[in-house]
C-alpha positions in Angstrom: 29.1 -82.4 15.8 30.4 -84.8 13.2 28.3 -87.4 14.4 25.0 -85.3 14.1 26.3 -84.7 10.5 26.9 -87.9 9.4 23.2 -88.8 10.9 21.5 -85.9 8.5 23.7 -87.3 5.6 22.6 -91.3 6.1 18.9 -90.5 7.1 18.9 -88.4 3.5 21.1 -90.0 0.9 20.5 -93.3 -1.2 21.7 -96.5 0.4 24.1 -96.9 -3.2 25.5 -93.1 -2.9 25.9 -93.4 0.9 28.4 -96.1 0.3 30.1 -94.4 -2.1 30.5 -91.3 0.6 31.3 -94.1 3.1 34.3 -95.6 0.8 35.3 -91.6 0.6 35.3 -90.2 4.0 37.3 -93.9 5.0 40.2 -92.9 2.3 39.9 -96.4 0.5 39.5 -96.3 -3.3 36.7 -98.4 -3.7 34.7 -96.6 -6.8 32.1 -97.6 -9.9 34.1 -98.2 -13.0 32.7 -97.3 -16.2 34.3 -99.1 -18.7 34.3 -99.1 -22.5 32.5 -102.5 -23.9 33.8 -103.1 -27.8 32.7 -106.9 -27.7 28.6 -106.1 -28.3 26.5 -103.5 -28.9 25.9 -101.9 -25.5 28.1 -98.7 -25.0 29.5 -99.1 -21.7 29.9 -101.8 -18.8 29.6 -100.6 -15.1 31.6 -102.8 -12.5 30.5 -103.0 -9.1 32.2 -104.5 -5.9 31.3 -107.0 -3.3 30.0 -103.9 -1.1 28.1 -101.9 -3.9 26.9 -105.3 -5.2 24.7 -105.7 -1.8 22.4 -102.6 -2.9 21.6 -104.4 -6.3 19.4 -107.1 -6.9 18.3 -109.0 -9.6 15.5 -111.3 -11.6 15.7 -113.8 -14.4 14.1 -112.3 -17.6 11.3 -114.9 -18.7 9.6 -115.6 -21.8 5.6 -115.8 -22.5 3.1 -116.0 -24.7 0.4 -114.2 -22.0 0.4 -111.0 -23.4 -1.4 -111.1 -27.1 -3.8 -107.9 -26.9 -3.3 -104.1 -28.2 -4.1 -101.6 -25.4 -5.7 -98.3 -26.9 -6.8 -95.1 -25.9 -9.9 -93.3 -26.5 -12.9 -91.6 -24.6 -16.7 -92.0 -23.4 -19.3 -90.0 -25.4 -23.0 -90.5 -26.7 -24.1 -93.6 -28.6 -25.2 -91.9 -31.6 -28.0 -94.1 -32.2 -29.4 -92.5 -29.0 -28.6 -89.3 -29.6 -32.3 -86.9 -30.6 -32.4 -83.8 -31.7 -35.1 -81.5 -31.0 -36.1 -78.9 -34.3 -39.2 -76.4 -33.7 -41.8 -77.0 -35.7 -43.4 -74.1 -36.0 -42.4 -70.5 -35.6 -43.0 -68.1 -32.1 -41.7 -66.7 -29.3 -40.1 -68.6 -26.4 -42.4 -67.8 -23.1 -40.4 -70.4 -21.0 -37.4 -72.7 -20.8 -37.9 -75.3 -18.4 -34.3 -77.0 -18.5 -30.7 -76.7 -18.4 -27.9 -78.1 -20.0 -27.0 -81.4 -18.2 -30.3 -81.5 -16.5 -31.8 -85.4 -16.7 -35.2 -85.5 -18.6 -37.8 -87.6 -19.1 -39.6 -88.4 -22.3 -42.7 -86.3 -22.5 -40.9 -84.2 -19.9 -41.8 -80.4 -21.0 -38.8 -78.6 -22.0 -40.2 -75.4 -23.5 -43.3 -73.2 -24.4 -44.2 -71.2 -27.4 -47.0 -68.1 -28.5 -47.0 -69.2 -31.9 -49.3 -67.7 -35.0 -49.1 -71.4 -36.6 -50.6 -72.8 -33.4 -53.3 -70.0 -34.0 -54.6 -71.0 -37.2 -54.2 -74.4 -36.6 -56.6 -73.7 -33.5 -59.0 -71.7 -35.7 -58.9 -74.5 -38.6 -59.5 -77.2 -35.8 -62.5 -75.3 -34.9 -64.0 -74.5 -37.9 -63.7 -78.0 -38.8 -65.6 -79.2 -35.6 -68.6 -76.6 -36.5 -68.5 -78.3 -40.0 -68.3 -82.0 -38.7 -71.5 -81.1 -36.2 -73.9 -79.5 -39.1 -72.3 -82.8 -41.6 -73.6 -84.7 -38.5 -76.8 -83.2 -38.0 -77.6 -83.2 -41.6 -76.7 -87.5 -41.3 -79.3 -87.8 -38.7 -82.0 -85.8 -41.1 -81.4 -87.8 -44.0 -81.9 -91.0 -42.3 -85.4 -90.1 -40.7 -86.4 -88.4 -44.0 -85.6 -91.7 -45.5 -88.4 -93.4 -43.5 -90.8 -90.8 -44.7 -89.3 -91.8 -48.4 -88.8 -87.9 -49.0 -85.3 -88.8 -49.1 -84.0 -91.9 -51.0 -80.9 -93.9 -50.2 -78.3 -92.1 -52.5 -79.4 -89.0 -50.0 -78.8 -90.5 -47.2 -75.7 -91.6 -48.4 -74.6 -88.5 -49.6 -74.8 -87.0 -45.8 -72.9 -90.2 -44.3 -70.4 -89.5 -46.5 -70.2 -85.6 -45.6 -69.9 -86.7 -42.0 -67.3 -88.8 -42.3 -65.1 -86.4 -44.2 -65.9 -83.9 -41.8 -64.9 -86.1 -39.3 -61.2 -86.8 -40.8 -60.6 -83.0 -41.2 -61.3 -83.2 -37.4 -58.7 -85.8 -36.9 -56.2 -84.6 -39.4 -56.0 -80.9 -37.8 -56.1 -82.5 -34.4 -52.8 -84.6 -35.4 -51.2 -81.7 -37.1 -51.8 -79.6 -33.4 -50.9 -82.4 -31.3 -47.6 -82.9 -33.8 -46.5 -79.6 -33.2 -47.0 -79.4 -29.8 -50.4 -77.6 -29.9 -53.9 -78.7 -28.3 -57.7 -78.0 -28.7 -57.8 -75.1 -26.6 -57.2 -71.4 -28.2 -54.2 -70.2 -26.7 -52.0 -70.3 -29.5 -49.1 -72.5 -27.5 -46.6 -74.9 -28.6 -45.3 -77.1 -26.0 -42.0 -78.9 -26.7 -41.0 -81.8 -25.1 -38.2 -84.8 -24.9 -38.8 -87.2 -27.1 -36.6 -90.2 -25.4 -34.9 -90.1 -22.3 -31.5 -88.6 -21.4 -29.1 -85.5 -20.7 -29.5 -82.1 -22.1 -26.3 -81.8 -24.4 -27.5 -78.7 -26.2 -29.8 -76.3 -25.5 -30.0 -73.2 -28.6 -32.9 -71.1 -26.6 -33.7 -69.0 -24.1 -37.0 -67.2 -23.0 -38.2 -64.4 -25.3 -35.9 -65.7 -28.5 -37.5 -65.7 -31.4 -38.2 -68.6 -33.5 -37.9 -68.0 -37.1 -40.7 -69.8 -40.0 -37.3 -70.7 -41.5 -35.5 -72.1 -38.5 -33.4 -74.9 -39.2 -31.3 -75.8 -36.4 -32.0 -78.0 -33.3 -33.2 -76.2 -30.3 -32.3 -79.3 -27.8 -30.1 -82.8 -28.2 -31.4 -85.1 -25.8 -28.5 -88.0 -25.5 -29.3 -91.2 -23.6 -26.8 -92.7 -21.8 -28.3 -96.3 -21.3 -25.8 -97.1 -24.1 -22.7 -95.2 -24.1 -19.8 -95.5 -27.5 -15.9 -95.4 -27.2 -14.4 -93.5 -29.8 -10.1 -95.3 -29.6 -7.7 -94.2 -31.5 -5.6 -97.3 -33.5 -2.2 -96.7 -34.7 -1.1 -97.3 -38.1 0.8 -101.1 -37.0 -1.7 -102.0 -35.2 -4.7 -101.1 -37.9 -4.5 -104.5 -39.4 -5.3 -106.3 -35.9 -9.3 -104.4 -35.4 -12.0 -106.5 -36.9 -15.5 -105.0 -36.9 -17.9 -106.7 -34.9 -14.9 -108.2 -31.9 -15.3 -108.7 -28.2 -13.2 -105.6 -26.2 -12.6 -105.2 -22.4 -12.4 -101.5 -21.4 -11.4 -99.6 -18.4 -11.3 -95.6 -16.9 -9.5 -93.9 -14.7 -12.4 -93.3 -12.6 -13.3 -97.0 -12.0 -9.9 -99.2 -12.4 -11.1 -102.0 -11.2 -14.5 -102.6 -13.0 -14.0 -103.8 -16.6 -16.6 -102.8 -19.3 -17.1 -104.9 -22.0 -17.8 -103.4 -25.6 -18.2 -104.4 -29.5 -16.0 -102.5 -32.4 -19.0 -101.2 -34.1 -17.4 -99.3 -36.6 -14.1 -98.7 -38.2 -12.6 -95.6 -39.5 -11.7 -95.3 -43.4 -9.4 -92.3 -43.5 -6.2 -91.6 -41.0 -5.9 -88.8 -39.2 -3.1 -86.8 -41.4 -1.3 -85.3 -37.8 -1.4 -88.1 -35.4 -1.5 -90.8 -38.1 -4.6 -92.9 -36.1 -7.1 -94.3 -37.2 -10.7 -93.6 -35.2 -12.7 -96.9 -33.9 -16.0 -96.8 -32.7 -17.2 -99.5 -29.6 -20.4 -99.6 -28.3 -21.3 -100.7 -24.3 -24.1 -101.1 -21.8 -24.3 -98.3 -19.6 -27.8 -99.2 -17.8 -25.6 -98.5 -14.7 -24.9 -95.1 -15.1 -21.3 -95.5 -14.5 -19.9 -94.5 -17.6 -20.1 -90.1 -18.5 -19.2 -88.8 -21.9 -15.7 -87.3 -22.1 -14.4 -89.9 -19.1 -11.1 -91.1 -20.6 -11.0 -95.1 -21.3 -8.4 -97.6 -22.2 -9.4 -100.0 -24.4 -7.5 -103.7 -24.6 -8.1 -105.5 -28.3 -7.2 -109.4 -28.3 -4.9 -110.7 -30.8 -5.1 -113.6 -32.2 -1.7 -114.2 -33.4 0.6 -115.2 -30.2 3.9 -113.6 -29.8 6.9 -114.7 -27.5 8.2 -111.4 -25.5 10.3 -110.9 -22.6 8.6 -110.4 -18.7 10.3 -108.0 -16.4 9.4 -106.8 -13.0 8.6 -103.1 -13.6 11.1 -101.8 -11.4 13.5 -102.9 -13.9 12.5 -100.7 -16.3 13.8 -97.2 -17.0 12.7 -94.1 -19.0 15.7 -92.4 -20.2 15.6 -89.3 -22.9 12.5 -91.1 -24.7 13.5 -94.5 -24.6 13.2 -97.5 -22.4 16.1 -99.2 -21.0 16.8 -102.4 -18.6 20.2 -103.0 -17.0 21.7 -106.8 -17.3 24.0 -108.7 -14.7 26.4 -110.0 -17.7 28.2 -111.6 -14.9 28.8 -110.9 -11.0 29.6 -107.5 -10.3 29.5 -106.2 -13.9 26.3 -104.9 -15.7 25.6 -103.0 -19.0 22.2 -100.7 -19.8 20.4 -102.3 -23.0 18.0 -100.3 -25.1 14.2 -102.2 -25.1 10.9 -102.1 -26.9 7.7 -101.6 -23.9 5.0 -104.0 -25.5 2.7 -103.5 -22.2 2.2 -102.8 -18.9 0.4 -105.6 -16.6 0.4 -106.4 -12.8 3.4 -104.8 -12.1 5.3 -106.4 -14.7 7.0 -105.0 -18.3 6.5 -107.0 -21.6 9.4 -106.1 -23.5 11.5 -106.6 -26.9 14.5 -106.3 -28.4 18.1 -106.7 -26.9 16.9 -109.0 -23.9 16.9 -112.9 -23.8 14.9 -115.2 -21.7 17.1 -116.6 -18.8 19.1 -112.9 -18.8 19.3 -111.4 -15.1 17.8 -107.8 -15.1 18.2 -105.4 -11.7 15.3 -105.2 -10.4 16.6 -102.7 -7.2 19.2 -100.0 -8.7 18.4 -99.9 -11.9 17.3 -96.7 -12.1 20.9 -95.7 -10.5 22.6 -97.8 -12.8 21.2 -96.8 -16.1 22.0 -93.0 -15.2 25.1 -93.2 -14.7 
């Protein structure tokens, strides 16, 4: 029975806490000591002993110069230069939607019909201006064999080629003004509306049978393109002084870690946000892959020039503790002491760190999560 217990305990417990129960259920007093440390500024040392010690491991803190970029955080959305909204131009009633939000269009791809009045009198102008162009025509063709009879002279004939041809640019204005607004040559009072670029339906403000107002003045449809995509990051108030307009940054999502985007800061924010205290950044990118959808999280990594020596850890050796980062140092064999430290960045498994820590200093690598808890 005891052995079957001791299995359950030692297939379940921590290699460091099983030898602890070990030194327990064997009567020796063989125990952690916690001691107080007045020669520095760390609050407590904890001894170990040649047992205990074989559950710890450690690595020599280095110093580099690798690490000289900000990482931000920000997400995908439109390019706003690609970005088209769609107003009506005349007034009506919506006969038929022929999209949805998110659908892909194509430009010239229908997206609604109208029955408008406008398109009506449009129509009847257009033809009342082709009856006038065809008499302004016929009356030309008059003057010019009257002219060879010399019952009409040349300031007749050309008084009618100059009737024609202003018949013939109120034909071509009207017919611009109904193909402008959707409208065509035939009399069926309809407005077609269609994309103007290619892209996504982001907003769609109709349905069929709404009615459109003569003083409508919001956008029916936003077509967004997402051959170009932005970044909008958000820089903290340090780090503000490090974004240049116009530099090189490499970007990456959670939905493709390995692929690396590369962008350009387009535009830099003026005013902080008063709650967060960031500033907004704008980076533009090629998305002629498609990869890239609006509202996809993204970090972004901003190269600094100036170099600055930090600390390299293994990542193991670092530990989160009531909001603050913490690595545990080997001060010398079988004694160690938690030290408070700044997190510059994450990379390859590693931690680039400040404060507290010197290059050449052992950190645990293996325990320190143990050790700094206790």
């Amino acid at each position: 029975m005891k052995k079957v217990l001791f299995k359950k305990l030692f297939s379940k417990t921590p290699i460091f806490l099983l030898a602890i129960l070990m030194m327990a259920c064997t009567g020796k007093k063989e125990e952690v000591k916690k001691v107080d440390n007045n020669d520095d500024n760390d609050s407590t040392n904890i001894e170990l002993d040649a047992r205990q010690q074989k559950n710890i491991d450690t690595e020599s803190a280095t110093s580099t110069e690798e690490i000289s970029e900000i990482t931000l955080n920000g997400k995908v959305t439109f390019c706003e230069d690609l970005v088209s909204k769609v107003y009506p131009l005349v007034s009506g009633n919506v006969i038929k939607v022929n999209v949805h939000l998110g659908d892909v269009v194509k430009k010239g791809q229908v997206l609604a019909i109208l029955r408008s009045g406008d398109i009506s009198d449009y129509q009847s102008q257009l033809d009342a201006a082709i009856s006038s162009l065809k008499i302004a025509e016929k009356n030309r063709d008059i003057a010019y064999e009257l002219l060879k009879t010399n019952v009409y002279s040349q300031k007749d004939v050309l008084n009618a080629e100059n009737d024609f041809k202003k018949a013939q640019i109120a034909v071509t204005n009207l017919q611009q003004r109904l193909s402008i607004v959707g409208g065509s040559n035939e009399s069926d009072a309809r407005s077609v509306i269609t994309a103007p670029v290619n892209g996504f339906v982001i907003e769609k403000n109709i349905t069929e049978n709404f009615e459109i107002r003569p003083d409508a003045n919001n956008q029916i449809f936003t077509i967004g393109s997402l051959d170009r995509v932005s970044v909008i990051a958000d820089v903290y108030e340090k780090d503000i002084a490090e974004i240049k307009e116009g530099e090189q940054v490499v970007i990456t999502t959670l939905s493709y870690p390995d692929i690396e985007f590369t962008g350009i800061i387009k535009n830099i924010g003026s005013v902080l946000d008063p709650d967060s205290r960031v500033l907004k950044i704008r980076i533009e990118l090629d998305n002629s892959k498609g990869l890239l959808k609006p509202e996809m999280f993204a970090r972004v990594k901003v190269r600094v020039d100036e170099k600055k020596k930090v600390i390299k850890v293994p990542m193991s050796s670092l530990v989160f503790l009531d909001n603050k980062y913490f690595v545990v140092i080997e001060k010398k064999k079988g004694n160690y002491t938690k030290v408070e430290v700044s997190l510059i960045q994450e990379k390859d498994n590693y931690a680039y760190i400040s404060s507290n820590i010197q290059e050449g200093q052992l950190v645990v690598r293996k325990g320190a999560l143990l050790l700094a808890s206790m």
